[in-house]
C-alpha positions in Angstrom: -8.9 -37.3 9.4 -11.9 -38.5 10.5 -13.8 -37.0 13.6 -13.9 -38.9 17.0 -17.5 -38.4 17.9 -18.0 -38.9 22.0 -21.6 -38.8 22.7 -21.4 -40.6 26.2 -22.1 -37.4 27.7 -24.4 -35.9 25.4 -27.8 -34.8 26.5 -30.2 -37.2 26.8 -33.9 -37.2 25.8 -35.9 -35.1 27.8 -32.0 -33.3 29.1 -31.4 -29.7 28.3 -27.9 -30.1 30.1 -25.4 -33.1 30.8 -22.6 -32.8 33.4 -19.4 -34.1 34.3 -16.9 -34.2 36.9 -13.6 -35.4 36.9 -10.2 -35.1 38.1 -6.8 -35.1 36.0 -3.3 -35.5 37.3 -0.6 -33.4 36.0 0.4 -34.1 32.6 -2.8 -35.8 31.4 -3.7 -35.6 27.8 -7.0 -35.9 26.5 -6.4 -36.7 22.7 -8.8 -35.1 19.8 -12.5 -35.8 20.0 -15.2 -34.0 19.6 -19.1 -33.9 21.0 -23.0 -33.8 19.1 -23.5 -31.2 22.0 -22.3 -28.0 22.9 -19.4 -27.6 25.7 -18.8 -25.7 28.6 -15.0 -26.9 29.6 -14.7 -25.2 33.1 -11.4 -26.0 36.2 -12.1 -25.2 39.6 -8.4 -25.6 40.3 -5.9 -26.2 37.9 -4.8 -24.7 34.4 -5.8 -26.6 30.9 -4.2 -26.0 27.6 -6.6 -26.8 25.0 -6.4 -26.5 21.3 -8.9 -26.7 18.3 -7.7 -26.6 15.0 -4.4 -24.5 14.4 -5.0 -22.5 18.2 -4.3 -22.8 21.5 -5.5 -21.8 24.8 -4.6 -21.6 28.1 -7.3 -21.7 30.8 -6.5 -20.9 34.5 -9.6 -20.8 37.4 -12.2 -18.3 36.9 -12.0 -18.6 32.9 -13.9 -21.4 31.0 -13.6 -22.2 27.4 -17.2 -22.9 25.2 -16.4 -25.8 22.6 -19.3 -26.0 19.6 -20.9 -29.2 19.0 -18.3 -30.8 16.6 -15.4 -29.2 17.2 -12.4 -31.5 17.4 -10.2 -30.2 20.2 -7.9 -31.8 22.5 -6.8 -31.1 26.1 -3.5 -31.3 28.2 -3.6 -30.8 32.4 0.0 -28.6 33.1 -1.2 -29.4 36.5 -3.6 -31.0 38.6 -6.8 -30.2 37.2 -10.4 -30.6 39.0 -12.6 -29.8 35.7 -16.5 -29.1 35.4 -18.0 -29.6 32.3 -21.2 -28.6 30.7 -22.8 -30.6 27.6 -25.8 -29.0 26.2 -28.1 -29.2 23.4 -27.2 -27.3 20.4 -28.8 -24.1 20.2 -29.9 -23.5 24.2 -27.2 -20.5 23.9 -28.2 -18.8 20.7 -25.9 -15.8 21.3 -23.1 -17.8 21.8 -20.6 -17.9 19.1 -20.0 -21.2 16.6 -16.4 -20.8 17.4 -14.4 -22.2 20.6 -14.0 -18.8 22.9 -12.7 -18.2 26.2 -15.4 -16.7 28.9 -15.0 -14.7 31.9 -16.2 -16.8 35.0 -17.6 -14.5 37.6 -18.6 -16.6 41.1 -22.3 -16.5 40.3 -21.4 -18.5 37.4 -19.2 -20.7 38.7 -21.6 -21.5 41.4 -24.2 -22.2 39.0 -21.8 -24.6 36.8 -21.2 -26.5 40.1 -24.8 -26.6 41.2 -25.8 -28.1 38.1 -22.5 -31.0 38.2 -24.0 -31.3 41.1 -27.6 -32.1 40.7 -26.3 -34.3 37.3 -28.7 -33.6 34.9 -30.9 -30.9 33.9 -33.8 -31.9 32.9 -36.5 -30.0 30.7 -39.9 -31.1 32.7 -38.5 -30.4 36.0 -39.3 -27.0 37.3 -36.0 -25.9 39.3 -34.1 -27.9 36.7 -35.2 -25.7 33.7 -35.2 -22.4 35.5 -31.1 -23.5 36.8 -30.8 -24.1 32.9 -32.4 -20.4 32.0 -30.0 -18.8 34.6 -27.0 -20.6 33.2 -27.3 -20.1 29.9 -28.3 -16.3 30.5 -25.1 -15.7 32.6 -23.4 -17.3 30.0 -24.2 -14.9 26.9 -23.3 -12.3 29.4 -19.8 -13.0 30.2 -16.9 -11.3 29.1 -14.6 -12.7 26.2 -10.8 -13.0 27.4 -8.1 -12.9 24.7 -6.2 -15.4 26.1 -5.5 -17.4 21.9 -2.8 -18.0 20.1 -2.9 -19.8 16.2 -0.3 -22.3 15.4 1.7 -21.9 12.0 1.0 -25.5 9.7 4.5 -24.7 7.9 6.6 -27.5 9.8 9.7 -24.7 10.0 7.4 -22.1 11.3 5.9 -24.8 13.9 9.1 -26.6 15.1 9.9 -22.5 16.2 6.5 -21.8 17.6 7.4 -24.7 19.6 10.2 -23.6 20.9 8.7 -20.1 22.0 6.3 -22.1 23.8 8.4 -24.7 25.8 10.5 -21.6 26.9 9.2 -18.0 26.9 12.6 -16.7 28.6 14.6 -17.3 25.4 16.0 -14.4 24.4 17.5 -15.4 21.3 16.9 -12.8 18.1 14.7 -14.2 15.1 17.8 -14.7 13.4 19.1 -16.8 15.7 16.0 -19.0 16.1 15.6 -19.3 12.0 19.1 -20.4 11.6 18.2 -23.1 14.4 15.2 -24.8 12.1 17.2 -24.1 8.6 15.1 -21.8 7.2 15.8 -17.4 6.6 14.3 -14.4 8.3 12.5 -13.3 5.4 11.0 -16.6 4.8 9.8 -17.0 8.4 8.1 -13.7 8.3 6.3 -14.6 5.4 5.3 -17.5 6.5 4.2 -16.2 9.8 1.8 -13.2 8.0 0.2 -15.9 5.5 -0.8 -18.3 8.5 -1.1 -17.1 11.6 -1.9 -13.6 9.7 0.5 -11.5 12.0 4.6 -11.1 12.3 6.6 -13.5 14.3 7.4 -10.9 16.8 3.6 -10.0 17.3 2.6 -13.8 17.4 5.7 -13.7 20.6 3.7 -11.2 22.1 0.5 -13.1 21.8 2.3 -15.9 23.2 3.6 -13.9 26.5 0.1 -12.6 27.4 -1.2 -15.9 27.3 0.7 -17.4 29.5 1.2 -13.9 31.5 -2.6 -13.8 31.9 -2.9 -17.4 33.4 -0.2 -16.4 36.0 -1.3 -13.2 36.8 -5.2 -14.7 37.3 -2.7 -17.2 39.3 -1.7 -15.0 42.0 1.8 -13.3 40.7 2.9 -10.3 40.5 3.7 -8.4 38.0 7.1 -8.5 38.3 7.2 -12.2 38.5 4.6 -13.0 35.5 7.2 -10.3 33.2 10.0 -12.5 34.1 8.4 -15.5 33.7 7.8 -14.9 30.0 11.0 -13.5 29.0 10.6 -9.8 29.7 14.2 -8.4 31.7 12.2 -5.1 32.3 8.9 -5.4 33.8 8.1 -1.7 32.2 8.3 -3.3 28.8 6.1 -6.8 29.7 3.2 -3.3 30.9 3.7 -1.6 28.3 3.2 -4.8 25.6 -0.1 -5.8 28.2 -1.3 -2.2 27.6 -0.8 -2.4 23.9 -3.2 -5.4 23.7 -5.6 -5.5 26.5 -6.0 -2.0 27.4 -5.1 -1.6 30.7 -1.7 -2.2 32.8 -1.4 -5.9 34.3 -2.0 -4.7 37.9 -5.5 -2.2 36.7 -6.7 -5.3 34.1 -6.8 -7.8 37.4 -8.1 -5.3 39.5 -10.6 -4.9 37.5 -11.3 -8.6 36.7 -11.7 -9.2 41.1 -14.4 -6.1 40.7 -16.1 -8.0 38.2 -16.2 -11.0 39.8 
């Protein structure tokens, strides 16, 4: 399929960073397209889901997402969304990866990305423009990778069921139960779960949960509410599977996140 290239935005000469603010109603889509330039997709308010490929992620406040130059991706607002985005010339953050990854946004750094939507344009010749640009990008190799991913089966069975985890996390149904649903077996499923996604179903579930628990908990709920939310009955369970995978319990990992910040 061929590549929707947007370079309205891009850097211009003499530009080391473009800008852009905008804001989305709830339910906007932004179909796939991708950029010559870097991206820093950034809400003040709002969460985005945004997907690249075969993954997803979900992006609440005080978590931005870099996109690579050329990257298709698209984006959907589950809310309101007041975004600030970043375009900037390929290779101004070397130590940035060449693969979309969420980032930790501490205030600094969000005061930064909004000082520089809010001048416009960084430009290279300008003093206080390239030394805003240096701080930026510095802050930016610095920040703290959040595991907040999930990859999409291709397999249209394996999809239409992914789908179905996703559009309601408090389904309790067994794998059996879900398989028989899209006409395919247990065994099969599994299979085709490992070769794509490179994991079990029930681990991909998980993955799936602490997404969506993260963006809640960064949200303001509690614990309690977040384990419900996402299909846990006992809220010991939803800390022990947060433990598993980030390393901490829910209530020490966004303790520690506020520190951070």
């Amino acid at each position: 399929m061929r590549q929707t290239i947007v370079k309205q935005y891009d850097p211009g000469r003499g530009v080391l960073i473009s800008t852009l603010s905008y804001e989305y109603p709830r339910n906007h889509s932004v179909p796939e397209h991708a950029h010559d330039s870097d991206q820093l997709i950034y809400a003040i308010s709002g969460v985005m889901e945004v997907a690249a490929g075969e993954s997803i992620w979900l992006i609440p406040p005080h978590f931005a997402i870099w996109v690579p130059a050329r990257t298709v991706h698209s984006i959907k607002m589950t809310r309101p969304v007041s975004m600030r985005t970043l375009y900037m010339r390929r290779g101004l953050a070397r130590r940035l990866p060449s693969r979309c990854v969420v980032l930790h946004v501490k205030p600094f750094l969000r005061e930064l990305i909004v000082e520089a939507v809010r001048i416009g344009k960084l430009e290279r010749l300008t003093r206080l423009h390239a030394s805003l640009s240096d701080l930026l990008i510095a802050r930016l190799e610095n920040a703290s990778p959040i595991p907040t991913s999930v990859t999409m089966p291709k397999d249209p069975r394996a999809r239409a069921l992914a789908a179905q985890v996703l559009e309601n996390m408090t389904d309790r149904r067994s794998l059996v139960q879900m398989c028989s649903s899209v006409g395919t077996g247990v065994r099969t499923m599994q299979r085709i779960f490992r070769r794509e996604v490179g994991s079990d179903f029930e681990f991909w579930r998980r993955q799936v949960r602490l997404m969506k628990a993260v963006e809640l908990l960064v949200s303001g709920s509690t614990v309690k509410e977040a384990a419900f939310a996402v299909g846990y009955q006992q809220p010991t369970a939803f800390v022990s599977m947060f433990r598993s995978i980030l390393g901490a319990t829910p209530k020490a990992w966004v303790q520690a996140l506020r520190v951070l910040g």
